[in-house]
C-alpha positions in Angstrom: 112.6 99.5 0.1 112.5 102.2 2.6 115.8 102.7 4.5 115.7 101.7 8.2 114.6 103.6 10.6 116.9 104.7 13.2 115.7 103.7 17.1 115.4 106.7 19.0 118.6 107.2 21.5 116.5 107.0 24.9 114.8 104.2 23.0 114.7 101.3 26.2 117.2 98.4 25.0 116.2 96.2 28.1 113.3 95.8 30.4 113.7 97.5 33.8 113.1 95.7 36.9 109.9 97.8 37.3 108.5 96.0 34.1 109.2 92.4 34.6 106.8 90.7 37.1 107.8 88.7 39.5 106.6 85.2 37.5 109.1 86.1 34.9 112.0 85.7 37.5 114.0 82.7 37.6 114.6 82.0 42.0 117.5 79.8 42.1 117.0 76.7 44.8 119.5 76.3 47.4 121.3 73.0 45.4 121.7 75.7 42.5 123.4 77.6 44.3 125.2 75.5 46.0 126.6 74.6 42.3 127.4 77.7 41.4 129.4 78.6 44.1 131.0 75.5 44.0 131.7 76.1 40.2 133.5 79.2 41.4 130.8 81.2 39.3 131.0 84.2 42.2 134.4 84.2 42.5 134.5 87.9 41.0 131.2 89.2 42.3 130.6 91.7 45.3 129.4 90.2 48.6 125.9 88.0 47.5 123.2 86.3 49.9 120.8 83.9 48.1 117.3 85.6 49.8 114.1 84.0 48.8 115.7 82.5 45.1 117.4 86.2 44.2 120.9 87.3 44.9 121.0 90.3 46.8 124.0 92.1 47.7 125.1 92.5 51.2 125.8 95.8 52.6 129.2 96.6 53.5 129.5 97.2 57.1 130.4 99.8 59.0 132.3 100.8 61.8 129.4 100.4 64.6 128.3 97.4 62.9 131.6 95.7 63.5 131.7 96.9 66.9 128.3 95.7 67.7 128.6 92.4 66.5 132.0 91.7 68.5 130.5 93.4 71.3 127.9 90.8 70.9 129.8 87.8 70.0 131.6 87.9 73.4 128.7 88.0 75.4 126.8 85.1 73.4 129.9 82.6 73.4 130.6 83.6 77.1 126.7 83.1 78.3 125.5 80.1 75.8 125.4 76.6 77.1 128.3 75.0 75.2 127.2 71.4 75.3 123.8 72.2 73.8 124.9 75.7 71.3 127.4 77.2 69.5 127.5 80.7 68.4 128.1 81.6 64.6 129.3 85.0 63.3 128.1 85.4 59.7 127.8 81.9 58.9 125.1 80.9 56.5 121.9 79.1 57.3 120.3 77.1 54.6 116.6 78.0 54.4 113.8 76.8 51.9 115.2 79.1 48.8 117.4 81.1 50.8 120.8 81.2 52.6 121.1 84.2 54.6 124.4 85.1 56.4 122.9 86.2 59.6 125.8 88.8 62.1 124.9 86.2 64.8 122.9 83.1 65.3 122.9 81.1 68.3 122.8 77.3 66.7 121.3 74.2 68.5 123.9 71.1 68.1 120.7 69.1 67.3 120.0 71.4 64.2 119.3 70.1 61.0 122.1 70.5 58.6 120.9 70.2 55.1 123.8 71.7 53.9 124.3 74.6 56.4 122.2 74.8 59.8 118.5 75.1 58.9 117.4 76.8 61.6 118.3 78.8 65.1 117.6 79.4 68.5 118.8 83.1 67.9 119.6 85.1 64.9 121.0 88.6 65.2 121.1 91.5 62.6 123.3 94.4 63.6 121.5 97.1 61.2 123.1 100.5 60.4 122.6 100.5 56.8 120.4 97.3 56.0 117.6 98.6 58.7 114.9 98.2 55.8 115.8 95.2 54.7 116.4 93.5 58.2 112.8 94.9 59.1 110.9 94.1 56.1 112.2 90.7 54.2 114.0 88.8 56.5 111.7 88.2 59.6 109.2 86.1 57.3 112.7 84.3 56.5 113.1 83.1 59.4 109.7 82.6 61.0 109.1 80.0 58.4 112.6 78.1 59.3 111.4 77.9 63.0 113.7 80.3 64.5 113.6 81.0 68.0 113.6 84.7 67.9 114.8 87.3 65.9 116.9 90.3 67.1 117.3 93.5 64.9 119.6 96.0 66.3 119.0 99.3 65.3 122.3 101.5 65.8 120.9 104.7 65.0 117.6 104.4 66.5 119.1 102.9 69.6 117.0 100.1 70.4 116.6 96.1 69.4 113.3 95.2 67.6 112.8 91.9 69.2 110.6 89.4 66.9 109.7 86.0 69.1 107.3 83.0 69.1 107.1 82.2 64.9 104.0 80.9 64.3 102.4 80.8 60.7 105.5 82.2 58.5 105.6 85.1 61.2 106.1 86.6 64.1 104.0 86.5 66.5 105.4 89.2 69.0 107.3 92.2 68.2 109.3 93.8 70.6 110.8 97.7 70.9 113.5 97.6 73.3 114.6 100.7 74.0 118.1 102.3 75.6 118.1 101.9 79.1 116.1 98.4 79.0 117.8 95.0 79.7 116.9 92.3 77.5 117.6 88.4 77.5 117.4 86.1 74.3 114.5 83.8 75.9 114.7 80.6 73.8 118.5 80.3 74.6 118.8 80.6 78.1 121.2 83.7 77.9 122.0 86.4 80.6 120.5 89.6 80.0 122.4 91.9 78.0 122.4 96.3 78.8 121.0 98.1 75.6 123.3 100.9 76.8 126.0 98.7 76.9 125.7 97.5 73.4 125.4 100.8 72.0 128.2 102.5 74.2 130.5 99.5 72.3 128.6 100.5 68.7 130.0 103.8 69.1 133.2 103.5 70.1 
């Protein structure tokens, strides 16, 4: 018998992501995860969000992102109609196969609550490092779950992409709101806020 043959050192021991299709992945459902967490199976894991059945992990935050979103929380809990919202910073929303941890969302007390809200009147990402992400996978997210509209603030690119009336598993409209405009969350009655304003308190 011929001796073994030794595997080559760069030899692949495991499939990259690149070669596994998307079929071949197992999407956890919201009651999964609900079980694992409550199992304590994350208990040593970085910062997770369950995002369309995969666990991504959150970006950490920075600075302006912290400033932004209690910039922003102040002006929401001040200017939202208490008997009919409340204002959630990074609570989760339970989707179909997701549970994003939105910066923001402005909740209706009528919501359904499945296990976590299941939808919004408002959700707001503060993006300084997750501007991709925020502006790529997560609109269809929330489209789909009925939410009002959909605020991305870009920090660096000073303005708020503003998604509104979900129709379809989309948006709709998409907004640029530039520095210098004024802009008011329409489905929640709010006061305007002053893009300058908010990005003044980013950069503090």
């Amino acid at each position: 018998m011929s001796p073994a043959r030794a595997r080559a050192p760069d030899a692949p021991i495991i499939a990259s992501m690149s070669t596994v299709d998307a079929d071949e992945l197992h999407r956890l459902s919201t009651d999964e995860y609900h079980r694992l967490i409550e199992a304590g199976a994350f208990e040593d894991f970085p910062r997770i969000e369950l995002i369309d059945g995969l666990l991504l992990r959150m970006i950490p935050r920075t600075r302006e992102h912290e400033n932004a979103v209690a910039w922003l929380a102040q002006r929401l809990m001040f200017g939202v109609d208490q008997e009919r919202f409340e204002v959630r910073i990074a609570g989760s929303l339970t989707l179909e196969g997701s549970e994003p941890e939105p910066d923001l969302a402005v909740i209706p007390r009528a919501a359904p609550r499945p296990y976590h809200p299941a939808t919004a009147a408002l959700v707001v990402e503060v993006a300084v490092s997750s501007l991709k992400r925020d502006l790529q996978r997560t609109p269809a997210l929330y489209a789909r779950a009925a939410v009002g509209e959909y605020w991305v603030v870009d920090v660096e690119g000073r303005r708020i992409i503003v998604h509104r009336a979900p129709r379809g598993g989309s948006y709709t409209a998409v907004l640029d709101v530039r520095a210098g405009a004024r802009i008011a969350p329409a489905p929640a009655g709010l006061p305007e806020l002053d893009v300058d304003e908010l990005l003044r308190a980013a950069n503090v």
